[in-house]
LOMI-188395 format. One record per residue (C-alpha): residue number from 1; residue in one letter; x, y, z. Coordinates in nm, 4 decimals, padded with zeros to 6 digits, always signed. Each point is the difference from the previous one (the first is absolute). Example, Ala and Ser with C-alpha at 12.3 -4.5 7.8 and 13.67 -1.06 7.14 Angstrom:
BEGIN
site i=1&aa=A&c1=+01.2300&c2=-00.4500&c3=+00.7800
site i=2&aa=S&c1=+00.1370&c2=+00.3440&c3=-00.0660
END
This chain:
BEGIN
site i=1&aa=X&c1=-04.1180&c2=+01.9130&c3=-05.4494
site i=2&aa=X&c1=-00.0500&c2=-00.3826&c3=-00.0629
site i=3&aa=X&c1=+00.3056&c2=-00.2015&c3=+00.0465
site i=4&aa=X&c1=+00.0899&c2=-00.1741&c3=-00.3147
site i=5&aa=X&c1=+00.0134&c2=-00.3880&c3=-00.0086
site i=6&aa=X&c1=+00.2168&c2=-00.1632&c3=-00.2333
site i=7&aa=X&c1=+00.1193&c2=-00.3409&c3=-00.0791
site i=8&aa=X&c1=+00.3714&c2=-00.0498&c3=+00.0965
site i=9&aa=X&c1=+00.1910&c2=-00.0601&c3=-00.3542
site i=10&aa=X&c1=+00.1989&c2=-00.3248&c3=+00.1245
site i=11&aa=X&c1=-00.2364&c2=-00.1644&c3=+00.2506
site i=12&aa=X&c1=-00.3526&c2=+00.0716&c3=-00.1947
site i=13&aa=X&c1=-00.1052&c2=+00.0800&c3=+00.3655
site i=14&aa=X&c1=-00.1896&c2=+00.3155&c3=+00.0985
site i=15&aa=X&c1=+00.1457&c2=+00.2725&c3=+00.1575
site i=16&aa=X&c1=-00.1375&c2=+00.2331&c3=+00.2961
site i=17&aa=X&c1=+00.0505&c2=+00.2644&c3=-00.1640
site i=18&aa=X&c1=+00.2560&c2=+00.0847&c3=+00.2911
site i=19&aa=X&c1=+00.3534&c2=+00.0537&c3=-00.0984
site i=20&aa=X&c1=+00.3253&c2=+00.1133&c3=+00.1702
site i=21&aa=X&c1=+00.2816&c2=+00.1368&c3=-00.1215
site i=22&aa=X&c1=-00.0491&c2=-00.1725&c3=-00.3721
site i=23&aa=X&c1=-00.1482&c2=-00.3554&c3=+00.1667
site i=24&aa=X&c1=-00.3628&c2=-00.0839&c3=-00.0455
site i=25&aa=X&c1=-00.1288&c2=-00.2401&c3=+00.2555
site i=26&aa=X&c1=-00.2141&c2=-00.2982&c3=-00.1077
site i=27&aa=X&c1=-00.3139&c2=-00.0671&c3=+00.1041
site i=28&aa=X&c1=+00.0466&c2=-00.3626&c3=+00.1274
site i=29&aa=X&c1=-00.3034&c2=-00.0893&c3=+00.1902
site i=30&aa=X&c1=+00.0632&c2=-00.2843&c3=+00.3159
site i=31&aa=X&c1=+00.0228&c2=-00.3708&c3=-00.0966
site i=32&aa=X&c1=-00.3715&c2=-00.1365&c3=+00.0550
site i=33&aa=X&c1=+00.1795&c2=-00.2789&c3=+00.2532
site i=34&aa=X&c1=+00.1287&c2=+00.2821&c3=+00.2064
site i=35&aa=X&c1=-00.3539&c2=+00.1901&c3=+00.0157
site i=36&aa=X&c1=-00.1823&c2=-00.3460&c3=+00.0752
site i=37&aa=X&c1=+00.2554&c2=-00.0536&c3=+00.3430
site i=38&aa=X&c1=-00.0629&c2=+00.3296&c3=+00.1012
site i=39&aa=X&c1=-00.3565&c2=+00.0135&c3=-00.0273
site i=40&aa=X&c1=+00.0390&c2=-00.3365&c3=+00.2088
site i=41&aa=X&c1=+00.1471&c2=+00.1351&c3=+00.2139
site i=42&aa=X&c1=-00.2158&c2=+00.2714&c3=+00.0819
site i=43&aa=X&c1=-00.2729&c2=-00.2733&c3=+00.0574
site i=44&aa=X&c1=+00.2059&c2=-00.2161&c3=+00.2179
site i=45&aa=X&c1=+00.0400&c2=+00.3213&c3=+00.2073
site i=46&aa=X&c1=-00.3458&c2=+00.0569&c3=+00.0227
site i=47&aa=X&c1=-00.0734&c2=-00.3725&c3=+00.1033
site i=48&aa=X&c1=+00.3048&c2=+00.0351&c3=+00.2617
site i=49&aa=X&c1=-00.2112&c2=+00.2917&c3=+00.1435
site i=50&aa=X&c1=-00.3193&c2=-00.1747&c3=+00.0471
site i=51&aa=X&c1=+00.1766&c2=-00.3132&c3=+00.1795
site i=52&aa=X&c1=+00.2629&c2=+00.1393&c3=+00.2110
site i=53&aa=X&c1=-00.0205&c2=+00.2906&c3=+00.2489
site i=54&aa=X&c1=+00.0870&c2=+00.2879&c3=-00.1843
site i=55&aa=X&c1=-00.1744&c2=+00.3279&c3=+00.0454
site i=56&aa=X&c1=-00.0665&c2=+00.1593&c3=+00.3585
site i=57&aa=X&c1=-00.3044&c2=-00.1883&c3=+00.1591
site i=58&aa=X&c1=-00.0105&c2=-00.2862&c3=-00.2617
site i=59&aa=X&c1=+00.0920&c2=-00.2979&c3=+00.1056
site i=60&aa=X&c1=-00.0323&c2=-00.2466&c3=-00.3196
site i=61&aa=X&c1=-00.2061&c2=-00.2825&c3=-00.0929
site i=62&aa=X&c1=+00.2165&c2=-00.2460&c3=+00.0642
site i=63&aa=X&c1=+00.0257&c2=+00.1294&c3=+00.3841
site i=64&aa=X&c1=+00.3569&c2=-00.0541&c3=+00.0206
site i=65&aa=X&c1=+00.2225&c2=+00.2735&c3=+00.1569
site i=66&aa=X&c1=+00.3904&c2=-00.0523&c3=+00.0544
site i=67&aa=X&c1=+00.0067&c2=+00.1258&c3=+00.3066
site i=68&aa=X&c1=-00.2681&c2=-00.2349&c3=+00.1217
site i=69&aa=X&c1=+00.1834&c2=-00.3173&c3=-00.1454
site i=70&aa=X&c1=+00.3341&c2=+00.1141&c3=+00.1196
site i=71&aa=X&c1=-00.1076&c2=+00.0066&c3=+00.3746
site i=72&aa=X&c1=-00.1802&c2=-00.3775&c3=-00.0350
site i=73&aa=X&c1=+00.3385&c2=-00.1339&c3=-00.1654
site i=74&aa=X&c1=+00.2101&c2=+00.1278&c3=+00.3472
site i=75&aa=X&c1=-00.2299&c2=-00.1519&c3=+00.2010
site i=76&aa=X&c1=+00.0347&c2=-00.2822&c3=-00.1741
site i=77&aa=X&c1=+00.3724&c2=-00.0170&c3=+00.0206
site i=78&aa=X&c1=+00.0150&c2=+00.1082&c3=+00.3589
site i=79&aa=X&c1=-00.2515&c2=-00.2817&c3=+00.0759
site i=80&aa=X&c1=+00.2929&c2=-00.2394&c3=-00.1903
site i=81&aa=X&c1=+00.2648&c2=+00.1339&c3=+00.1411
site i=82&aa=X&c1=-00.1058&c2=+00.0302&c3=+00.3869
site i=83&aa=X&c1=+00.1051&c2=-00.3094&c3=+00.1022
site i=84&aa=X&c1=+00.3746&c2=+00.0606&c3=-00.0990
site i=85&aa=X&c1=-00.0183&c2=+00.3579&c3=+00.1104
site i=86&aa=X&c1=-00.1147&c2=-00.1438&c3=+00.3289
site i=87&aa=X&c1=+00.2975&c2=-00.2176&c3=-00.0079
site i=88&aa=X&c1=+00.2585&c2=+00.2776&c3=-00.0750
site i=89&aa=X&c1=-00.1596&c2=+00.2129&c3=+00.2880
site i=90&aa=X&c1=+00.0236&c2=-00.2509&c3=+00.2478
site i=91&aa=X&c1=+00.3841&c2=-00.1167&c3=-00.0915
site i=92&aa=X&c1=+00.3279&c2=+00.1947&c3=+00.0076
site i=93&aa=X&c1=+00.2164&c2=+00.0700&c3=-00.2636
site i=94&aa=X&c1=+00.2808&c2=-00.2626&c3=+00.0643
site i=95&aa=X&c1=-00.3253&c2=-00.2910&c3=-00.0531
site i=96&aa=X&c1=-00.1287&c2=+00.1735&c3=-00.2799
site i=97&aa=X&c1=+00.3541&c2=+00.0154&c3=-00.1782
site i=98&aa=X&c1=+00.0174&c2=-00.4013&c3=+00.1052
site i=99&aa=X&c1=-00.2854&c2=-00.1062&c3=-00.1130
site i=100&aa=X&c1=-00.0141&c2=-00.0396&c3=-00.3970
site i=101&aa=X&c1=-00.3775&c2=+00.0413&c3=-00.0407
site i=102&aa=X&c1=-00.0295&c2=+00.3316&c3=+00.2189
site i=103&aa=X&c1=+00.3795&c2=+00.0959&c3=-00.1330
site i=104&aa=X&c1=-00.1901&c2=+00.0390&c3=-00.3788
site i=105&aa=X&c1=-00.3050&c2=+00.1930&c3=+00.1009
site i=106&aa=X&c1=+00.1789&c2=+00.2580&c3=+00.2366
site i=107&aa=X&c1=+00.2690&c2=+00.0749&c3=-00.3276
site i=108&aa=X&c1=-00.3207&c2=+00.0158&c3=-00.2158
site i=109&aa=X&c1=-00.2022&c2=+00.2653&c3=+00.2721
site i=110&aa=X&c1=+00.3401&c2=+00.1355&c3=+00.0886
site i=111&aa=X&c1=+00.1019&c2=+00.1331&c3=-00.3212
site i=112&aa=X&c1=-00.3659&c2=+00.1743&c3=-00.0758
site i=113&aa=X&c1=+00.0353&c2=+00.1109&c3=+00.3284
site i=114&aa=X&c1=+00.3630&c2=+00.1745&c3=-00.0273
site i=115&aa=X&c1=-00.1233&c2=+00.1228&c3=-00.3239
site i=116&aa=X&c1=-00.3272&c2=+00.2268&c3=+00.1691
site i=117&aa=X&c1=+00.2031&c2=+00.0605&c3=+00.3388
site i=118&aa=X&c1=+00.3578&c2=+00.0051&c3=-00.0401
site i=119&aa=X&c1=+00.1340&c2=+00.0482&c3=-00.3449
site i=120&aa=X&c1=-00.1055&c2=+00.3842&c3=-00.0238
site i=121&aa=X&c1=+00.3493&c2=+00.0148&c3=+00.2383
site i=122&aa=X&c1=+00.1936&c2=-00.2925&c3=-00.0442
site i=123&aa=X&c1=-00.0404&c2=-00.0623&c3=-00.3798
site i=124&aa=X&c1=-00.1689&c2=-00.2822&c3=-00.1844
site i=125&aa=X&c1=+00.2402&c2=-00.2237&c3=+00.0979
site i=126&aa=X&c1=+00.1539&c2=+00.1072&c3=+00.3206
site i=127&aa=X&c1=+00.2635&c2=+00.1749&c3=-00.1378
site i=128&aa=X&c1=-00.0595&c2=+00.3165&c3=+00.2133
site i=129&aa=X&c1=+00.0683&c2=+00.3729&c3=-00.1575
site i=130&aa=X&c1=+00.3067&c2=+00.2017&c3=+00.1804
site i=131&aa=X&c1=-00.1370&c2=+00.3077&c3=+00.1678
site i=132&aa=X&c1=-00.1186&c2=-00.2480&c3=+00.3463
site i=133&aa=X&c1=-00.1643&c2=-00.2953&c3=-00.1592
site i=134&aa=X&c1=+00.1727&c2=-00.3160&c3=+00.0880
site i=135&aa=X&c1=+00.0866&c2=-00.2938&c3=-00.2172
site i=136&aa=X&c1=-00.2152&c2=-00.3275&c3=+00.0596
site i=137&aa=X&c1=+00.1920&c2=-00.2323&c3=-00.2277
site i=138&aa=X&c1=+00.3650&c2=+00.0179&c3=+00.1159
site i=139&aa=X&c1=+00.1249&c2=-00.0933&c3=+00.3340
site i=140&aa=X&c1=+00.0734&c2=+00.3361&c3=+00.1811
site i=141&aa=X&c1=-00.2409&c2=+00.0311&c3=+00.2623
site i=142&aa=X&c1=-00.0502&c2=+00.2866&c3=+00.2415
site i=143&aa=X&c1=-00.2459&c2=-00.1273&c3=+00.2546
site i=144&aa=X&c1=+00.0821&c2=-00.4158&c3=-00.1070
site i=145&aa=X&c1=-00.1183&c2=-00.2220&c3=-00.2680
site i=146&aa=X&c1=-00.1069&c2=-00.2969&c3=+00.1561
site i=147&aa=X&c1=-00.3978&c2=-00.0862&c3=-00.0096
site i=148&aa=X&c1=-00.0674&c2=+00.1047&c3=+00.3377
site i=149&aa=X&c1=+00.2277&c2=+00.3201&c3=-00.0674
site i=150&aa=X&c1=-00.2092&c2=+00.0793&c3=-00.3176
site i=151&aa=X&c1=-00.3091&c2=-00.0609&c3=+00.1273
site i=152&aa=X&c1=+00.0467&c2=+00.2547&c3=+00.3281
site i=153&aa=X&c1=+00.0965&c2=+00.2853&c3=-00.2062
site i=154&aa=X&c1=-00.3285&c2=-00.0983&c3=-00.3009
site i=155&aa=X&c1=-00.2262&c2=+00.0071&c3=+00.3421
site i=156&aa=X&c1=+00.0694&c2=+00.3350&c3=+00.2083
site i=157&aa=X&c1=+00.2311&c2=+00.1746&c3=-00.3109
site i=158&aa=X&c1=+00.3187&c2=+00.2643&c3=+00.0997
site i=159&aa=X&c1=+00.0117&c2=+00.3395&c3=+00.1582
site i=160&aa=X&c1=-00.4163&c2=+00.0380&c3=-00.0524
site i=161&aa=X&c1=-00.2248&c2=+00.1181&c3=+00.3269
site i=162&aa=X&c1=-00.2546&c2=-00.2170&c3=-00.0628
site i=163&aa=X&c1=+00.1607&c2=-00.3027&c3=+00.1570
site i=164&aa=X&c1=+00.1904&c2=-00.0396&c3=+00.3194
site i=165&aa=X&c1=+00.1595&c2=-00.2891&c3=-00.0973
site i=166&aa=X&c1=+00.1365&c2=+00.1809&c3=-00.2825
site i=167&aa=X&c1=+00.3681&c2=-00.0750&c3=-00.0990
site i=168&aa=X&c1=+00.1725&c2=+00.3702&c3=+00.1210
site i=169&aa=X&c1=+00.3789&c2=+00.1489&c3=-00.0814
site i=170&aa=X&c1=+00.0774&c2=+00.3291&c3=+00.0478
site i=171&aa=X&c1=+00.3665&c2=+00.1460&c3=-00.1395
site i=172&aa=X&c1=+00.1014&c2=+00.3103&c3=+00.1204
site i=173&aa=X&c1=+00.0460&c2=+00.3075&c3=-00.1975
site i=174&aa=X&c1=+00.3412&c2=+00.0916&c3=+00.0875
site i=175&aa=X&c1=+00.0412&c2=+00.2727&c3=-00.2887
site i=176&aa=X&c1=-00.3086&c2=+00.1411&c3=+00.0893
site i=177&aa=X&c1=-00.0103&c2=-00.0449&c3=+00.3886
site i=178&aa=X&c1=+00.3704&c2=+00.1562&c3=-00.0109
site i=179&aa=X&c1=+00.1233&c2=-00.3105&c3=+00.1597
site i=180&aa=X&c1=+00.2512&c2=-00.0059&c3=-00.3308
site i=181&aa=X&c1=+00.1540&c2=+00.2463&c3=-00.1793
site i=182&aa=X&c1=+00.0169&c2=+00.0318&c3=-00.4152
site i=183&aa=X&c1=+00.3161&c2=-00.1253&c3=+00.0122
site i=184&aa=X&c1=-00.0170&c2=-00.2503&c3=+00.2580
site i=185&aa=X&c1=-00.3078&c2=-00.1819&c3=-00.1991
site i=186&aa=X&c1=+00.2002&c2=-00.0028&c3=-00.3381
site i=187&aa=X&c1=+00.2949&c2=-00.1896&c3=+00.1835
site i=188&aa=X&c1=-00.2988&c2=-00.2003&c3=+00.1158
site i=189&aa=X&c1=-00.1090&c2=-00.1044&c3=-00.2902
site i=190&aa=X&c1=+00.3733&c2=-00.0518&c3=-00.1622
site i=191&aa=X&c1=+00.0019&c2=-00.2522&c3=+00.3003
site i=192&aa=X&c1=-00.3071&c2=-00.1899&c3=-00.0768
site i=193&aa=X&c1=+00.0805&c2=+00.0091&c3=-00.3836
site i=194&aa=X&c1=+00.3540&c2=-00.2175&c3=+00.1272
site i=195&aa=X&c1=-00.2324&c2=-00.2107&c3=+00.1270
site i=196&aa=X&c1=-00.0814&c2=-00.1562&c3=-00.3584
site i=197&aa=X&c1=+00.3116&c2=+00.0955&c3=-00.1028
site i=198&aa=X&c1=-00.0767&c2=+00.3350&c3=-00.1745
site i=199&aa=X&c1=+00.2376&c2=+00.2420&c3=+00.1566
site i=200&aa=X&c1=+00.1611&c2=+00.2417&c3=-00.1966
site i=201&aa=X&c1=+00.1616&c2=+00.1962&c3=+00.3378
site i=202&aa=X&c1=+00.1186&c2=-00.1566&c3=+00.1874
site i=203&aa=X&c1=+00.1152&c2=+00.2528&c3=+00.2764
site i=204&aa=X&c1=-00.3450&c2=+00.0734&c3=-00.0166
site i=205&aa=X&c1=-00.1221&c2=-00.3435&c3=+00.0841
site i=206&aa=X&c1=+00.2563&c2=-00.0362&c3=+00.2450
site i=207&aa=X&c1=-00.1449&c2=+00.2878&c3=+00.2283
site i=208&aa=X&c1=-00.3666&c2=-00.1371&c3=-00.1112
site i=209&aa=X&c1=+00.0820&c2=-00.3108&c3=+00.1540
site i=210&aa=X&c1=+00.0405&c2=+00.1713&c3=+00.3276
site i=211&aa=X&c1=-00.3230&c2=+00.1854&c3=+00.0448
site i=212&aa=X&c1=-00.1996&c2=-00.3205&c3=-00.1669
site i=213&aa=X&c1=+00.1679&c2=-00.1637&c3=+00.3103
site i=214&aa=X&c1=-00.1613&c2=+00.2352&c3=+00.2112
site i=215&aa=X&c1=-00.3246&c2=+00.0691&c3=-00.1567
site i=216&aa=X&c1=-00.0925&c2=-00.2340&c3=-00.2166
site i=217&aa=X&c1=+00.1281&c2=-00.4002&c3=+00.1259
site i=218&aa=X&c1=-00.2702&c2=-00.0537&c3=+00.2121
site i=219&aa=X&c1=-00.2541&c2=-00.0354&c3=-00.2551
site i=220&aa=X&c1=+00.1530&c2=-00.0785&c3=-00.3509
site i=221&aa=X&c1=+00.3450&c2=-00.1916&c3=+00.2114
site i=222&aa=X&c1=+00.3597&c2=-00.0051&c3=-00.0594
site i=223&aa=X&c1=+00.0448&c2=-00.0853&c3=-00.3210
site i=224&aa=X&c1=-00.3891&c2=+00.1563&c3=-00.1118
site i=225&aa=X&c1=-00.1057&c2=-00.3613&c3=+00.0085
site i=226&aa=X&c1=-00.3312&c2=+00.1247&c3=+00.0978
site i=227&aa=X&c1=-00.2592&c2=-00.0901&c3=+00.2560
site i=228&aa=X&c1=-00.3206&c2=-00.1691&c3=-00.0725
site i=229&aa=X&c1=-00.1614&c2=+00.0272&c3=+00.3531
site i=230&aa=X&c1=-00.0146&c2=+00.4296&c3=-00.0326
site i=231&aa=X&c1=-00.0202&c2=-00.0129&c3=-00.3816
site i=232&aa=X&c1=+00.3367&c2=+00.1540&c3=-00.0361
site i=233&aa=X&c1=+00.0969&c2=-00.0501&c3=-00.3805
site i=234&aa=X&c1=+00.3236&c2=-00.2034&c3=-00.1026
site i=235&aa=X&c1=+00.2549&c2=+00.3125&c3=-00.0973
site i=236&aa=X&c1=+00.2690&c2=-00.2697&c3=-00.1071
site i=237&aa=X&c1=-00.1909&c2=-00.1222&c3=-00.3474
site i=238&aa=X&c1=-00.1151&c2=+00.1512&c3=-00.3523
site i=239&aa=X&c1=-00.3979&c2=-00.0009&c3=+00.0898
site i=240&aa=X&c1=-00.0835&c2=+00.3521&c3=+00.0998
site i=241&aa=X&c1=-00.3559&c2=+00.1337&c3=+00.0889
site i=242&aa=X&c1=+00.0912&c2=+00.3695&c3=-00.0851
site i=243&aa=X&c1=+00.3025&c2=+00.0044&c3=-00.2193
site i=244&aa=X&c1=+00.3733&c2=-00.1393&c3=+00.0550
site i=245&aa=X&c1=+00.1548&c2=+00.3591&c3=-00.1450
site i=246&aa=X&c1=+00.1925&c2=+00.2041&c3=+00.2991
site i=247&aa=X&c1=-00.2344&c2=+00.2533&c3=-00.0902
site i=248&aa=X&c1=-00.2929&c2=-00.1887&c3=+00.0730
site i=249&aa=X&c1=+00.1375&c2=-00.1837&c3=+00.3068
site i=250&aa=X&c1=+00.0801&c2=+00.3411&c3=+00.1559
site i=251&aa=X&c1=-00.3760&c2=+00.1349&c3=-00.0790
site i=252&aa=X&c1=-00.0942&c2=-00.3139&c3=+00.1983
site i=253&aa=X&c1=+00.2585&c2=+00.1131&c3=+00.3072
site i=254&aa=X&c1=-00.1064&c2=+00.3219&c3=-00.0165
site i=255&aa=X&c1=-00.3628&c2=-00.0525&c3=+00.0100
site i=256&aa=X&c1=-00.1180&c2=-00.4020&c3=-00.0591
site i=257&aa=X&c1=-00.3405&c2=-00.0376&c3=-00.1898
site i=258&aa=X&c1=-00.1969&c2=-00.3300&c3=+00.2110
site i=259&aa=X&c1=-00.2152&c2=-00.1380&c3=-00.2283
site i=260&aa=X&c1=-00.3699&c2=-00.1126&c3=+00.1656
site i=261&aa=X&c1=-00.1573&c2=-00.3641&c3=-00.1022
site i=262&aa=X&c1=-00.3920&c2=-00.0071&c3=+00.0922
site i=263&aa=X&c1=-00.0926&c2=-00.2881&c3=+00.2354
site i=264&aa=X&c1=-00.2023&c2=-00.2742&c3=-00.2656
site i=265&aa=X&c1=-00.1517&c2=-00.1624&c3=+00.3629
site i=266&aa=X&c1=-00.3734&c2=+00.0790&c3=+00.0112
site i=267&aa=X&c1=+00.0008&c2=+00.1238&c3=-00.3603
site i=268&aa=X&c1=+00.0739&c2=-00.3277&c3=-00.1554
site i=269&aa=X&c1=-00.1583&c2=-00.3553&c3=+00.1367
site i=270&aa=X&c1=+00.2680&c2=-00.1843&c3=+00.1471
site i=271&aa=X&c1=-00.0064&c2=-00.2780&c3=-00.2293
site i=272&aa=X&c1=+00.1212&c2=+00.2577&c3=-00.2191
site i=273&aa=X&c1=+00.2612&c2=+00.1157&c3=+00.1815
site i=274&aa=X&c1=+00.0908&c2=-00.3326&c3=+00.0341
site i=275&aa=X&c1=-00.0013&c2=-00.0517&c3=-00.3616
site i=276&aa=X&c1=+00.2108&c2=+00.2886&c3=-00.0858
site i=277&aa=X&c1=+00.2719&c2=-00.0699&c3=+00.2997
site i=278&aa=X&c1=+00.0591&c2=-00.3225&c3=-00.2267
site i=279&aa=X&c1=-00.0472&c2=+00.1637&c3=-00.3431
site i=280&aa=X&c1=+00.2909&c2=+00.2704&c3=+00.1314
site i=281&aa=X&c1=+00.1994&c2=-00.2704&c3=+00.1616
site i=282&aa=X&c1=+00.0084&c2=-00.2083&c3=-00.3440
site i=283&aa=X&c1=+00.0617&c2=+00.3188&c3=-00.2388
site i=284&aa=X&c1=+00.4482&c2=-00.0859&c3=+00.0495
site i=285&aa=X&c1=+00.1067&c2=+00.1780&c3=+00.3370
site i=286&aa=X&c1=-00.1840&c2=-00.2333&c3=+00.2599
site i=287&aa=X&c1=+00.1895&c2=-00.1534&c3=+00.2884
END
């Protein structure tokens, strides 16, 4: 049956004929501005598809293809940029960081470089993520922070296979050896909480003390100062890889997690390497 058009009583406007629960809708047709931009648009599309590349096999009139331009603009900026990045490969890190010009442009290419390489671990901004990714911008260093330090562990990385000059600590696992017992690692840990001055047993710590004497001096020292030429953490300050809790300190007695840092020599050019040993150095923790 033929829907029945009507004009609304108030408006004067026709109706659809539809109507919903007692509510007619008007028939309001577009504004004509609003129909003339989309009809442009249409057309601009249709022009945009006869320049540009747009359909398999179709390359445009106008012959231009991103991907083509992109690769002519690098080469254009390498070609500027050699004769610094020649500069940087050739000096070390202490004449970059002393000379102003090369200073600027290894901060510059450090920071993009951190950014693609570095900061999928260590944060944006250095500030490292607890569960074994160090802190960049503070001053607690496990392997060193000077230049030279930095720039050792950037080139052959920790703990990986794939370079024998790889930085290399091994703790033991004394829960999981047996070397410890249960007990014996929580009065450990009570110890090495005293350290910072976190103790809340202190018989425990007392008998920790003993067995950290025995087991555990050599590589973190007396007072858990730490040791930077076997990468033995400080124990004696609030920046913790893998949690300051005694519940978490114990996990690590009981069976340490190593973290592994890839070796950047031969996958980056050394100039950037270079670049990033000063971009790292400069970020708040450098010595």
């Amino acid at each position: 049956m033929p829907t029945k058009i009507e004009k609304d009583t108030v408006s004067g406007q026709d109706t659809t004929g539809h109507e919903w629960d007692g509510l007619k809708e008007l028939n309001t047709p577009l504004p004509k501005w609003w129909l003339y931009t989309f009809y442009a648009t249409i057309v601009w599309a249709l022009v945009w598809v006869v320049v540009y590349p747009s359909v398999p096999f179709w390359r445009g009139t106008s012959g231009w293809i991103a991907r083509e331009a992109i690769v002519g603009e690098v080469e254009a900026a390498n070609a500027r940029n050699a004769p610094m990045m020649a500069r940087l490969r050739e000096a070390t890190p202490a004449q970059i960081a002393a000379d102003p010009e090369m200073r600027a442009f290894a901060l510059a290419g450090g920071r993009v470089a951190f950014a693609n390489n570095c900061a999928g671990c260590h944060g944006a901004g250095g500030q490292g993520a607890q569960g074994g990714y160090p802190t960049l911008a503070d001053d607690d260093w496990i392997w060193g922070g000077s230049l030279e330090a930095i720039q050792q562990t950037i080139r052959h990385g920790i703990r990986n296979t794939e370079d024998d000059e790889a930085r290399t600590s091994i703790m033991p696992r004394f829960g999981a050896d047996g070397m410890l017992t249960a007990a014996q690692i929580g009065d450990v840990a009570e110890h090495v909480l005293s350290l910072s001055g976190r103790a809340t047993d202190q018989a425990a710590a007392g008998r920790g003390q003993a067995i950290f004497a025995e087991q555990c001096v050599a590589c973190h020292g007396d007072r858990g100062e730490g040791n930077r030429d076997v990468g033995a953490p400080r124990l004696s300050d609030q920046v913790w890889l893998y949690g300051n809790t005694k519940a978490q300190i114990m996990a690590i007695i009981n069976n340490p997690r190593m973290g592994v840092m890839p070796a950047w020599q031969g996958r980056l050019d050394p100039a950037v390497i270079n670049m990033l040993t000063v971009y790292v150095h400069s970020l708040g923790g450098g010595e």
